[in-house]
LOSE-804683 format. One record per residue (C-alpha): x, y, z; residue in one letter. Coordinates in Angstrom, 1 decimal. Example, Ala and Ser with C-alpha at 12.3 -4.5 7.8 and 13.67 -1.06 7.14 Angstrom:
BEGIN
PT      c1      c2      c3  aa
PT    12.3    -4.5     7.8   A
PT    13.7    -1.1     7.1   S
This chain:
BEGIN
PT      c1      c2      c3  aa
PT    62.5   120.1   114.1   X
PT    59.2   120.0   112.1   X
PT    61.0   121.4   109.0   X
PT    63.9   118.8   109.1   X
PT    61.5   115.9   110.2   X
PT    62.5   113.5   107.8   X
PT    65.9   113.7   107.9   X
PT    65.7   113.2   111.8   X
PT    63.5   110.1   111.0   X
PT    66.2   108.7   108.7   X
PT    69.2   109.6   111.1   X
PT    67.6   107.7   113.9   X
PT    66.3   105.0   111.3   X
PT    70.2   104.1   109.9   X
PT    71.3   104.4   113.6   X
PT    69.2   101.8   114.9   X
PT    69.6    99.4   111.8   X
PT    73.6    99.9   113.0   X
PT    73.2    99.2   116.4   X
PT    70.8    95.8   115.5   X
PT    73.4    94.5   113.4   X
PT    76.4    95.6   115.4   X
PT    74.6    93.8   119.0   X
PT    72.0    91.4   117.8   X
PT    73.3    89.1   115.1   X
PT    75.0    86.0   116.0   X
PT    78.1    87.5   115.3   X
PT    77.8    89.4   118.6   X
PT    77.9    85.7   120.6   X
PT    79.4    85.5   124.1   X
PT    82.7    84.1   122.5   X
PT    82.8    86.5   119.4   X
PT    82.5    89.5   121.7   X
PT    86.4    88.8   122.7   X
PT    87.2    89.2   118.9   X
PT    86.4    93.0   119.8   X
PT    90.0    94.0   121.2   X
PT    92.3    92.1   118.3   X
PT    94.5    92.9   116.1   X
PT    95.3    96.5   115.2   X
PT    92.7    97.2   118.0   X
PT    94.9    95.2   120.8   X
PT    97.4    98.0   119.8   X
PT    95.4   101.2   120.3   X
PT    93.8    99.8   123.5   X
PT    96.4    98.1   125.2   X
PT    97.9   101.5   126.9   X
PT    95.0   101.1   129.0   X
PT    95.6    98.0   130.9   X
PT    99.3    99.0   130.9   X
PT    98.7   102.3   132.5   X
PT    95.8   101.6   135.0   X
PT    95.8    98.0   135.9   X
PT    99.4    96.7   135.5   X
PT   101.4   100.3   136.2   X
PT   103.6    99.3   133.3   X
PT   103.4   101.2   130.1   X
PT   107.2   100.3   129.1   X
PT   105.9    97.0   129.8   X
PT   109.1    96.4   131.3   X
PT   107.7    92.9   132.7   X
PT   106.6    91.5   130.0   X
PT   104.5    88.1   131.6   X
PT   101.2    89.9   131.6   X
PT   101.0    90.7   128.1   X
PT   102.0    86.9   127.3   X
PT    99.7    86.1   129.6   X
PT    96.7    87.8   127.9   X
PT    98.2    86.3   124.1   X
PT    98.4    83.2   125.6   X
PT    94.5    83.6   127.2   X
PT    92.8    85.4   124.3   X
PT    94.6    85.2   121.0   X
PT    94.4    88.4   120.5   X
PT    96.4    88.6   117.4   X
PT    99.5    86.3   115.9   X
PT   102.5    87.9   116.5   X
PT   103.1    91.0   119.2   X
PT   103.5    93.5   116.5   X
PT   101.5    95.9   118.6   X
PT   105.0    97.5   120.4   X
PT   108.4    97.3   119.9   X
PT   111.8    97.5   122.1   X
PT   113.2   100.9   122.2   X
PT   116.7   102.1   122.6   X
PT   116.0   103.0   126.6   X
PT   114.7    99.0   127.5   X
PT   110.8    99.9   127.4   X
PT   108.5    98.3   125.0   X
PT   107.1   101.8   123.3   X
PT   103.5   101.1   121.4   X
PT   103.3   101.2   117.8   X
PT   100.4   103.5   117.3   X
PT    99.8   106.5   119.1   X
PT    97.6   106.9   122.3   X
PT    94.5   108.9   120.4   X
PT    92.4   105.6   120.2   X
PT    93.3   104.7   123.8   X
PT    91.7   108.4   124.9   X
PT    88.8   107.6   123.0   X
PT    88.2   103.9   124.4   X
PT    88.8   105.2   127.8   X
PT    85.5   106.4   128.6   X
PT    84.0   102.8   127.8   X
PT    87.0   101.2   129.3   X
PT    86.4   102.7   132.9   X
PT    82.4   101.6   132.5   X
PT    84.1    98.6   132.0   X
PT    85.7    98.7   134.9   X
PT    82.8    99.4   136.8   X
PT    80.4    96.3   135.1   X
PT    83.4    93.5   136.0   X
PT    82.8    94.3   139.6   X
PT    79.2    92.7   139.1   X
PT    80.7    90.1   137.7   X
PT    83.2    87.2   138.1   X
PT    84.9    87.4   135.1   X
PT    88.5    88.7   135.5   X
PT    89.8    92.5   135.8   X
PT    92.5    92.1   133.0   X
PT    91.0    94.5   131.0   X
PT    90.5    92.0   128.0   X
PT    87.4    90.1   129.6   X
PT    83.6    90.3   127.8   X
PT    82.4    93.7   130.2   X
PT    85.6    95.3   128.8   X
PT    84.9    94.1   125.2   X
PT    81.4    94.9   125.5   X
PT    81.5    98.2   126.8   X
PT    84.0    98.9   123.6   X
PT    81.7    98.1   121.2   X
PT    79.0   100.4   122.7   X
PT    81.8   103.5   122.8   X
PT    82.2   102.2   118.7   X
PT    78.0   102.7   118.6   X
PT    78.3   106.0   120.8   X
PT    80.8   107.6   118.9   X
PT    79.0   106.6   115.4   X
PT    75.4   107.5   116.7   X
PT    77.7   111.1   117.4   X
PT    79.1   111.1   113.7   X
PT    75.9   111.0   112.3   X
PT    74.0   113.5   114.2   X
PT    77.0   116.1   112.9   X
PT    76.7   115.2   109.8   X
PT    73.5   116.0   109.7   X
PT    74.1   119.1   111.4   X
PT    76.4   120.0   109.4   X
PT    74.9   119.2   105.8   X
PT    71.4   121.1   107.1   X
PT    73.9   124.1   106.8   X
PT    74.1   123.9   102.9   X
PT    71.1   121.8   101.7   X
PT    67.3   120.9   101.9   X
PT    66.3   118.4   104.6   X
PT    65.1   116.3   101.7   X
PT    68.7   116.3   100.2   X
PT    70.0   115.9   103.5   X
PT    68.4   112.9   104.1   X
PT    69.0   111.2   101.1   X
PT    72.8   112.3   101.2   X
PT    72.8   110.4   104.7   X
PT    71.5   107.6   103.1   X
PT    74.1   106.8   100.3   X
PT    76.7   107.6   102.5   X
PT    75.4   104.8   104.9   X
PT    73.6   102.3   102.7   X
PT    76.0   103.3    99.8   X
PT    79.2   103.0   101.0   X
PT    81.5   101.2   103.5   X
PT    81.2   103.2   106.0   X
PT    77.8   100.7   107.2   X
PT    80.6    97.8   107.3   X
PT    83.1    99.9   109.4   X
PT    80.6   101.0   112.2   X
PT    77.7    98.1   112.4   X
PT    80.7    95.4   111.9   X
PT    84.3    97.0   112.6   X
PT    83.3    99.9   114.6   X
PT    86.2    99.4   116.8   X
PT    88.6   101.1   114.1   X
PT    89.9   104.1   114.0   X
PT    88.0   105.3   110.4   X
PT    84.5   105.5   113.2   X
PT    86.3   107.5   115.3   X
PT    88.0   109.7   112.6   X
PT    84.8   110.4   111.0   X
PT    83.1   111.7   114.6   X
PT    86.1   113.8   114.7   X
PT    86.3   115.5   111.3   X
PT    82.0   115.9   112.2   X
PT    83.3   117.7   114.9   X
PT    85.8   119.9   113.8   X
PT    84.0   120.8   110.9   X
PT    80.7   122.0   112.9   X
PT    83.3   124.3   115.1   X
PT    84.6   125.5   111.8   X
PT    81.2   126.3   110.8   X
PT    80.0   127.9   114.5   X
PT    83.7   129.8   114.8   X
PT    83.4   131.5   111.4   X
PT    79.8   132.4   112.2   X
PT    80.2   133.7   115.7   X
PT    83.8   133.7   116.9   X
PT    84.2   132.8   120.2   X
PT    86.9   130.8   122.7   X
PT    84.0   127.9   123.4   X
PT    84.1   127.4   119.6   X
PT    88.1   127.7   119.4   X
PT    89.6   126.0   122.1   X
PT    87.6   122.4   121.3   X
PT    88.1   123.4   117.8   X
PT    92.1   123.0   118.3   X
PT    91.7   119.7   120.6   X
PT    89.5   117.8   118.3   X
PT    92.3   118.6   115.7   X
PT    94.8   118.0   118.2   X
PT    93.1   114.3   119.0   X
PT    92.5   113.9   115.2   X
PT    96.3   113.6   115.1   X
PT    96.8   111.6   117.8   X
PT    94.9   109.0   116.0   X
PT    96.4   108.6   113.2   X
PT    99.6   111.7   112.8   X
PT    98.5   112.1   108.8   X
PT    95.1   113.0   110.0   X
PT    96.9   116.5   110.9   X
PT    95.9   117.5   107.6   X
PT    92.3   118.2   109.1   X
PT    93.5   121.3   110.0   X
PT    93.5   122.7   106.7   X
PT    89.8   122.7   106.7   X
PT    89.5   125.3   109.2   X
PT    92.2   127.5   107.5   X
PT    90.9   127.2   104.2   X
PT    87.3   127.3   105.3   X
PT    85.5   130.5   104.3   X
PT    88.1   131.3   101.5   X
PT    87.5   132.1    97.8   X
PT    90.1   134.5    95.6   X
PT    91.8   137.6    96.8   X
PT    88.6   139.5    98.9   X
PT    87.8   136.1   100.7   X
PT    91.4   135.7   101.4   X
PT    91.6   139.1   102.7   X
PT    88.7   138.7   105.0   X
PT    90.3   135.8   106.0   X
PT    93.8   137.3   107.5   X
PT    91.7   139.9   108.8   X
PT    89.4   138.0   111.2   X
PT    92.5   135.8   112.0   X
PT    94.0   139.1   112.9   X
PT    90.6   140.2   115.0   X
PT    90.8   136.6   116.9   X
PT    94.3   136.3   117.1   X
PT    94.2   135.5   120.5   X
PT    92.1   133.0   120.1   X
PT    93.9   131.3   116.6   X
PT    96.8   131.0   118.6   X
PT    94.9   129.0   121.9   X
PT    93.5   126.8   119.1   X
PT    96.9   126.2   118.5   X
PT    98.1   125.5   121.7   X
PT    95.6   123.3   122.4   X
PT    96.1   121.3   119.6   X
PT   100.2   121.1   120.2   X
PT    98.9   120.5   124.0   X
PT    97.0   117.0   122.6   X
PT   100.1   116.1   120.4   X
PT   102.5   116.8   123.1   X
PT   100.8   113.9   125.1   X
PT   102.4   111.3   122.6   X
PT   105.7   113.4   122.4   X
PT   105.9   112.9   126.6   X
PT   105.9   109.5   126.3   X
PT   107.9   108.6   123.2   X
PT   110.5   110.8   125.9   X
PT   109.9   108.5   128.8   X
PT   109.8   105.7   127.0   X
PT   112.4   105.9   124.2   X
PT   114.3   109.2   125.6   X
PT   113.1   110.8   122.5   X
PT   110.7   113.6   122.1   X
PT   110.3   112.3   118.2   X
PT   110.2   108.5   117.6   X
PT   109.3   106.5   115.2   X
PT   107.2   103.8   116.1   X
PT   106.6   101.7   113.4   X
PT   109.2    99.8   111.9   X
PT   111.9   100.6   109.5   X
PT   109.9    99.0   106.6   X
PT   106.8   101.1   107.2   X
PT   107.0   104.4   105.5   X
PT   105.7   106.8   103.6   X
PT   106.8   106.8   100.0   X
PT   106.3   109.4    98.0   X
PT   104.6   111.0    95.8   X
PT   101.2   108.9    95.7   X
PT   103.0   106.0    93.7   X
PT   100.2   103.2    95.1   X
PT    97.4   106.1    93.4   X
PT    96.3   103.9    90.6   X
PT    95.7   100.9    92.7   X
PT    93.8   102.9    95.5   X
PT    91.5   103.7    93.5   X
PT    90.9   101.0    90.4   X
PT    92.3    97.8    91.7   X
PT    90.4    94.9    92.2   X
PT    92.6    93.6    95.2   X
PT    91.2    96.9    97.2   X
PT    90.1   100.0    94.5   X
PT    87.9   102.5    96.2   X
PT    85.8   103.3    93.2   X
PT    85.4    99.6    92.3   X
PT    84.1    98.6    95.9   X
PT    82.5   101.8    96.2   X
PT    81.4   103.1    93.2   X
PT    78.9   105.8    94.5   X
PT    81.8   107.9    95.7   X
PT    82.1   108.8    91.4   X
PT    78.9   110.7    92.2   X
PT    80.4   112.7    95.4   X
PT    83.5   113.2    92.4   X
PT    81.5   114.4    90.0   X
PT    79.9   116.6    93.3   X
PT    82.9   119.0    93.3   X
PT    81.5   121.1    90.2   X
PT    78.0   122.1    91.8   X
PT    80.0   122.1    95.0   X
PT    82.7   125.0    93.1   X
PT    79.5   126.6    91.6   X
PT    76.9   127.4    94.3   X
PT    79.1   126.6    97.3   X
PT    82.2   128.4    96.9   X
PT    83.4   129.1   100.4   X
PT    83.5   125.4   101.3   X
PT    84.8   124.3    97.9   X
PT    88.6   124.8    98.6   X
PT    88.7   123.4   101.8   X
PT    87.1   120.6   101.4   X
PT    88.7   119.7    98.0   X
PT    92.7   120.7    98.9   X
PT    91.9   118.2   102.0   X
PT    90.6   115.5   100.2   X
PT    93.6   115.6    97.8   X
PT    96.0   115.7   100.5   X
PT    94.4   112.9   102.0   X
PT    94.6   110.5    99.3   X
PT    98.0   111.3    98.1   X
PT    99.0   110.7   101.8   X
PT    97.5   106.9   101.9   X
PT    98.5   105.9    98.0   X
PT   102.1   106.7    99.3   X
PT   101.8   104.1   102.3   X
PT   103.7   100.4   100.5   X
PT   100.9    98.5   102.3   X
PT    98.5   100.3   100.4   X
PT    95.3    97.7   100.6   X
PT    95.6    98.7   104.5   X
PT    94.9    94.8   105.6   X
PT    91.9    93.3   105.9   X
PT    88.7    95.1   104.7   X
PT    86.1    95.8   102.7   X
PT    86.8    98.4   100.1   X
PT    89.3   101.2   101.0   X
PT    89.0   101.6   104.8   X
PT    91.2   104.4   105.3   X
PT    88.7   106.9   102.8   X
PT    85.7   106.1   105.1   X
PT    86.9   109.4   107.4   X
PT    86.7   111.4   104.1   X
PT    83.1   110.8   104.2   X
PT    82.0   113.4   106.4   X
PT    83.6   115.8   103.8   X
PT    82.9   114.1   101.1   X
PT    79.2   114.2   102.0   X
PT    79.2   118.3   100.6   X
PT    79.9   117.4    97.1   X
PT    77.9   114.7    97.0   X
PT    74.8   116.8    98.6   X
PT    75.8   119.1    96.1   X
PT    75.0   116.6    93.1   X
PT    71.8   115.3    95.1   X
PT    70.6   119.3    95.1   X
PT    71.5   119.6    91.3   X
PT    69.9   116.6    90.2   X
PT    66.7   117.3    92.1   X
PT    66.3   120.3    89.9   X
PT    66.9   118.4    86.6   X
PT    63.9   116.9    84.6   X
PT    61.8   113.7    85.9   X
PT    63.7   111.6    83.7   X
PT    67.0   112.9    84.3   X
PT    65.9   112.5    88.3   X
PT    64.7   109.1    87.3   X
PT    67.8   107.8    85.8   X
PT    70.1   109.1    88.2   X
PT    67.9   107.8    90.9   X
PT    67.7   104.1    89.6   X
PT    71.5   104.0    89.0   X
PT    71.7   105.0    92.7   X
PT    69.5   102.6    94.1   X
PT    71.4    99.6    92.3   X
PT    74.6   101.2    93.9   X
PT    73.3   100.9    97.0   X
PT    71.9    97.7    96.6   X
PT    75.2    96.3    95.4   X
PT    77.1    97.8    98.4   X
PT    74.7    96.0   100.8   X
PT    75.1    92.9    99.1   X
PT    78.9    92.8    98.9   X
PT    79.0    93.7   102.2   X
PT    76.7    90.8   103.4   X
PT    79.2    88.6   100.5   X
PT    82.1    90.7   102.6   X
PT    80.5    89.7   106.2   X
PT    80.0    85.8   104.9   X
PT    83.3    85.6   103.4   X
PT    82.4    85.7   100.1   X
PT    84.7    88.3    99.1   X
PT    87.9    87.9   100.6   X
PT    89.6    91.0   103.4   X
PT    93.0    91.2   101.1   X
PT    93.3    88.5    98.5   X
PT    90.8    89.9    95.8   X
PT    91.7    89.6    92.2   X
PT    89.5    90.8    89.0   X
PT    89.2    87.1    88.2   X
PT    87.9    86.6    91.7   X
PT    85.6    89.6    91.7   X
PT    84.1    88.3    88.8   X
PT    83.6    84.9    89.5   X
PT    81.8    85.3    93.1   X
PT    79.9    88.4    91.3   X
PT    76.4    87.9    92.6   X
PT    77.2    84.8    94.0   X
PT    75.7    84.1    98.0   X
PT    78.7    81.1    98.2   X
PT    82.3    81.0    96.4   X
PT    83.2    77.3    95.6   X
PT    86.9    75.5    95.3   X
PT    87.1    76.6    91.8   X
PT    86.0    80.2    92.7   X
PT    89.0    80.8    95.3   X
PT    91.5    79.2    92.5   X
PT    91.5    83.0    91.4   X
PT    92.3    84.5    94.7   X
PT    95.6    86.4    95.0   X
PT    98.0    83.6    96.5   X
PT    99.1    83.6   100.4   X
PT   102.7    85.6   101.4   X
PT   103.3    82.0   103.7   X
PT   106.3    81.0   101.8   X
PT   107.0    77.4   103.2   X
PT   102.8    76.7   102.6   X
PT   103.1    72.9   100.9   X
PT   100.7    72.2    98.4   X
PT    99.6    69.1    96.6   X
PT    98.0    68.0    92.7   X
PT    94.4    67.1    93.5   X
PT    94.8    63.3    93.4   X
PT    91.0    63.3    91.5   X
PT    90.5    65.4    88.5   X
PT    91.2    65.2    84.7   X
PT    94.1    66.4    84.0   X
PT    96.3    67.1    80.7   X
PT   100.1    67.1    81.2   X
PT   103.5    67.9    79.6   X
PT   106.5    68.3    80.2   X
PT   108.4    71.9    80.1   X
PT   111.9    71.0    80.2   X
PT   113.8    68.3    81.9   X
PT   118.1    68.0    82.3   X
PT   120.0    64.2    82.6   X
PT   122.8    66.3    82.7   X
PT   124.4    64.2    80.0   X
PT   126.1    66.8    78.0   X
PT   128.2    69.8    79.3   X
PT   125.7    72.4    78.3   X
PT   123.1    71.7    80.3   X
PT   124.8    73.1    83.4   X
PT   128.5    73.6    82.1   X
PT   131.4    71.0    81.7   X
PT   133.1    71.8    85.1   X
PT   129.4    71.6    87.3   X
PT   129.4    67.9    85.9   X
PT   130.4    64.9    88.3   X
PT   131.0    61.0    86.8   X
PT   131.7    59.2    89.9   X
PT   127.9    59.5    90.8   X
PT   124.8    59.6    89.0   X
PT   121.1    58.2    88.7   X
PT   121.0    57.4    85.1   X
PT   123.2    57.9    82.4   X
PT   127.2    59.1    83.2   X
PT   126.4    62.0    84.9   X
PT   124.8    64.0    87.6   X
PT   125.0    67.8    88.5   X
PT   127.1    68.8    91.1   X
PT   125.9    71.8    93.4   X
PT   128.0    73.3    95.6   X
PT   129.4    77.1    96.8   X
PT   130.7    76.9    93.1   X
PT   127.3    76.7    91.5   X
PT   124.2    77.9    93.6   X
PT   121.3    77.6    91.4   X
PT   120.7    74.8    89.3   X
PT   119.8    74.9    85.7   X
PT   115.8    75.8    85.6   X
PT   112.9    77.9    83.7   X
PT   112.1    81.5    83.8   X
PT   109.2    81.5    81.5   X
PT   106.5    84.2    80.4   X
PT   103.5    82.9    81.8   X
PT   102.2    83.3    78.4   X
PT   104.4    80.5    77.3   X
PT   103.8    78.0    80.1   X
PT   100.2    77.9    80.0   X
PT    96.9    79.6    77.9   X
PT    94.8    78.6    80.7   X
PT    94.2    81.1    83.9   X
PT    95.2    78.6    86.1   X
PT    98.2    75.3    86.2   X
PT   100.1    73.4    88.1   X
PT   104.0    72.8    88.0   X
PT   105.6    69.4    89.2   X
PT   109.3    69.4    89.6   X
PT   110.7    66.1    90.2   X
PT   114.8    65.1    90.7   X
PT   116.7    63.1    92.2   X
PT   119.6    64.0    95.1   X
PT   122.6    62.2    96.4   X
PT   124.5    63.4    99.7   X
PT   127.0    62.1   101.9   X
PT   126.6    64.4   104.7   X
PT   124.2    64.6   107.7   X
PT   120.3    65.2   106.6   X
PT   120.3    68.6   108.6   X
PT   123.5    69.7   106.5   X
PT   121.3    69.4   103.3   X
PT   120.9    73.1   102.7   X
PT   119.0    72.8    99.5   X
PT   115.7    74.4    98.7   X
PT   113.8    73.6    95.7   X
PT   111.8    76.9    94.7   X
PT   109.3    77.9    92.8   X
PT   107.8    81.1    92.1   X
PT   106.2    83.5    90.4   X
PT   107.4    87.0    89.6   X
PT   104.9    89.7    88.9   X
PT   106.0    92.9    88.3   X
PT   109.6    92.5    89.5   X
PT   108.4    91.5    92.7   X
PT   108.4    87.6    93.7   X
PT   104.9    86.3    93.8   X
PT   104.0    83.2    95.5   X
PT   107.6    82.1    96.5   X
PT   107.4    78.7    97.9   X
PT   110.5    76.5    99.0   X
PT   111.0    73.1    99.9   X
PT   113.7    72.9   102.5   X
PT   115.6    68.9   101.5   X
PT   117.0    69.5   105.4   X
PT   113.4    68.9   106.2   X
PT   112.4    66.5   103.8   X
PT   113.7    63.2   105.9   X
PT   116.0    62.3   103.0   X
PT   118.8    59.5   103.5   X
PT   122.6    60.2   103.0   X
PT   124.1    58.0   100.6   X
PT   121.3    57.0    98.4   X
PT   119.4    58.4    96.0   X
PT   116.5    60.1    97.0   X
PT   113.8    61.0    94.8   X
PT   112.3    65.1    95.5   X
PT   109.1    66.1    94.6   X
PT   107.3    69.4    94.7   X
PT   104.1    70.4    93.5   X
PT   103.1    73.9    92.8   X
PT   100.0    75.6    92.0   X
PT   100.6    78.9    89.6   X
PT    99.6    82.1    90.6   X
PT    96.7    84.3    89.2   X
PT    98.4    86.8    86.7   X
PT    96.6    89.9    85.1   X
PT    99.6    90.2    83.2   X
PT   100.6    86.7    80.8   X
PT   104.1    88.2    80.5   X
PT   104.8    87.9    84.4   X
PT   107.2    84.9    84.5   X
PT   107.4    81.6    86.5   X
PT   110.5    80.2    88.0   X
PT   111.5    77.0    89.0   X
PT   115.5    75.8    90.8   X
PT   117.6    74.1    93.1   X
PT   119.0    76.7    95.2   X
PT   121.8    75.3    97.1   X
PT   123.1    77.1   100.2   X
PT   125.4    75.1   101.9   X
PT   128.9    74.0   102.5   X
PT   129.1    70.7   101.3   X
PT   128.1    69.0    97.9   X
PT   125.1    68.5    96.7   X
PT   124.3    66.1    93.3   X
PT   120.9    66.5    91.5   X
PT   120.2    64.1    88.5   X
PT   117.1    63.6    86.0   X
PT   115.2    66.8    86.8   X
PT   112.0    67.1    85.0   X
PT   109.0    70.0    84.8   X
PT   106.0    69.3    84.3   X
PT   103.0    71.0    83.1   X
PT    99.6    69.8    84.5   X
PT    96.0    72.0    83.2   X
PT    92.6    70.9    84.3   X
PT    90.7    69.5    81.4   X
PT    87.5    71.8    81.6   X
């Protein structure tokens, strides 16, 4: 212990400055401990309360699940399970999270009976006793990690290697903050198997094998992708033909024992399979829904990792360094090199091929914070090489480390405070809040726009505006919208109005480059008509739309219903809609704007104007 002092010192140092701001902090309130279990984490955990306090894990009676929505709020929508074939409700994620809450969950159920808060399971003992197994299981990743990188380097690089990884990265948000998730639980895991990698090529033995295949086993239960884990302890040890060789051959020695790895690991795995069988009457099923799928190959890669709306290397720029890592790592650690770098590969070719690939709200890219653990060998790697460089080489390299770190721990305090925003982050954005304790009206003008596509907005009543108009139709002349779309009986002004019906869908409008709408990064679009109707209100089925289309793919669609409006039949009624554009990082993106008329009877639209309105700066 008196050799690697310091890098004990610092591994109990960054655990306690975890724990402080995980239970201390305000955030940690009587009433924000229920924000614990939500969400994704409502998912993972709810097989618990299904199996041991409500005997339902079909949740075949449905009332006490509404009953804890309707109680806690734990999340909008019951995504968390869905109706199988068989009748049973059958969870969306698999049960790996559950086995790893459970040990906190039963201390839960001892503290309630102290108490008098209810047994539901969802109650602050059972929240509170989670967020300790999150601290448990981080306080455990640590200590492997540390185990593990004593193995290769100095304690000196060791400790400073835990440092960035901690203080550097995201991984401080997703165990002091969010240490509920899955990416904490991963990363204790992939500490784990890696050390009985280590200990089972040193001294091969069953107590090394047999947890060796259930940790990998549990890995996958977590998260089924994470099954690529288990290329680490086949490619571990293994360098061109002789390491190869030497490789079959002590698989060959221990066969025995490779293949009760393997049944242990299936073993794990076939817990999920037995219940997708009960449950759905499948051994195989897939949980998620139909939408939800891998795509491949990698096709989300570029924004993974440079996007502003979630890039890795822009949130978390240090992990360049643990890049850059894999050449010392190839040079003077050879037997590690291949595993480490064919699993990191795999890994993020697996997560640039899911569609949603920002992974919801977060800081950074939460699904690489389980890579860490491997990730910490090449970086280690680079620490070790630059130590042996010259002082100014050490210098540089160490200031440019110390403003990463220091601009991780701010943007995760900006992150924290909402500052930055969990999933709406543009380059503008990033920019405008850089260094910035407080984002203002005019800062969140750059955020990415909301998906809620009925979301009214309104032209600030006060500000200086400059307007024009973009195009505007009376209608008056047959090619505006075609001699035989034109009615005379009825109009506004003029002769003649436009008659929408099954006949004509979609009224004249624009479809405009950005770049020819406005210069500025930011305008606002009024469209104004008129509309006559004969039938009831309700029977109006007319939206006005506008929208944005970036990259193909509609942006910021917003409709107003005129069934909702409260217009009059018989009249004319004037239709307003006001529309702010979206941010686009590409001016040739194009804005919309339409009737859209989807009903059976007919519609007449008269004097439709667009108008242009930019903020005088």
């Amino acid at each position: 212990m008196k050799t690697n002092r310091l890098s004990f010192l610092l591994f109990c140092l960054l655990c306690l400055v975890i724990i402080i701001n995980r239970m201390l902090l305000p955030r940690f309130d009587t009433q924000n401990v229920l924000a614990i279990i939500s969400w994704d984490v409502f998912g993972y955990y709810l097989y618990l309360p299904a199996t041991f306090i409500h005997h339902d894990l079909g949740i075949r009676n449905f009332a006490w699940v509404q009953q804890i929505l309707d109680t806690y709020h734990p999340t909008i929508g019951f995504y968390q399970a869905y109706l199988s074939p068989g009748g049973d409700y059958v969870m969306k994620y698999p049960m790996g999270m559950a086995i790893m809450y459970s040990p906190f969950y039963f201390l839960g159920q001892v503290m309630v009976q102290f108490t008098s808060y209810s047994h539901d399971g969802f109650t602050p003992p059972y929240q509170l006793c989670i967020a300790i197994g999150g601290l448990f299981y981080t306080v455990a990743g640590l200590w492997f990690l540390r185990k593990i990188l004593l193995r290769f380097f100095t304690d000196l690089v060791v400790a400073f290697t835990m440092l960035l990884i901690v203080a550097g990265t995201n991984y401080f948000q997703l165990t002091a903050f969010d240490g509920a998730m899955p990416h904490n639980y991963l990363f204790t895991l992939f500490a784990l198997i890696v050390w009985f990698t280590i200990r089972w090529h040193e001294n091969p033995l069953w107590k090394y094998a047999i947890p060796l295949g259930l940790f990998c086993g549990l890995a996958t239960l977590i998260r089924p992708t994470a099954i690529i884990i288990a290329l680490v302890p086949l490619l571990w040890g293994v360098w061109g033909k002789i390491a190869w060789r030497e490789k079959m051959f002590l698989i060959s020695r221990h066969l025995s024992q490779v293949l009760v790895m393997v049944f242990a690991m299936m073993l794990v795995i076939g817990l999920q399979m037995l219940y997708w069988k009960i449950h759905s009457g499948s051994w195989l099923y897939y949980s998620y829904e139909k939408g939800e799928k891998l795509e491949w190959i990698a096709p989300y890669l570029q924004k993974i990792l440079f996007s502003y709306k979630k890039g890795w290397l822009v949130y978390t720029p240090l992990m360049v360094f643990a890049l850059i890592g894999f050449w010392p790592l190839a040079v003077k650690n050879r037997p590690v090199f291949l595993a480490v770098s064919v699993f990191f590969l795999a890994h993020i070719l697996i997560i640039a091929s899911w569609p949603t690939w920002w992974y919801g709200g977060s800081f950074s890219q939460r699904s690489m914070m389980e890579t860490y653990l491997l990730l910490a060998l090449p970086l280690g790697a680079l620490i070790q090489w630059i130590s042996k460089q010259t002082p100014i080489a050490r210098w540089g390299a160490g200031s440019v480390l110390f403003l990463i770190v220091f601009l991780n721990i701010f943007q995760t305090w900006q992150y924290m405070n909402f500052v930055l925003h969990p999933s709406r982050m543009t380059k503008a954005y990033y920019w405008a809040v850089f260094g910035k304790t407080r984002a203002t009206d005019a800062d969140r003008m750059f955020l990415e726009p909301t998906a809620i596509n009925d979301e009214r907005e309104f032209l600030p009543e006060t500000g200086n505006y400059t307007s024009k108009v973009l195009a505007t139709w009376n209608f008056e002349t047959p090619d505006q919208a075609g001699a035989e779309n034109l009615c005379r009986d009825t109009a506004y002004s003029g002769n003649y109005s436009l008659r929408m019906s099954k006949k004509l869908e979609f009224s004249p409008g624009i479809n405009l480059p950005y770049k020819d709408v406005s210069q500025k990064d930011f305008a606002w679009i009024r469209v104004t008509a008129f509309v006559w109707f004969t039938c009831k209100p309700e029977e109006v089925l007319c939206g006005l739309v506008i929208t944005g289309n970036q990259n193909g793919t509609a942006c910021k669609y917003r409709m107003l219903e005129l069934e909702k409006a409260n217009l009059k039949p018989g009249i004319w009624n004037k239709v307003t809609m006001d529309y702010m554009t979206p941010f686009f990082d590409d001016k040739n993106n194009t804005l919309q704007a339409y009737f859209w008329y989807r009903g059976d009877t007919e519609l007449l639209v008269d004097d439709m104007e667009i108008r242009l309105f930019e903020r005088n700066e």
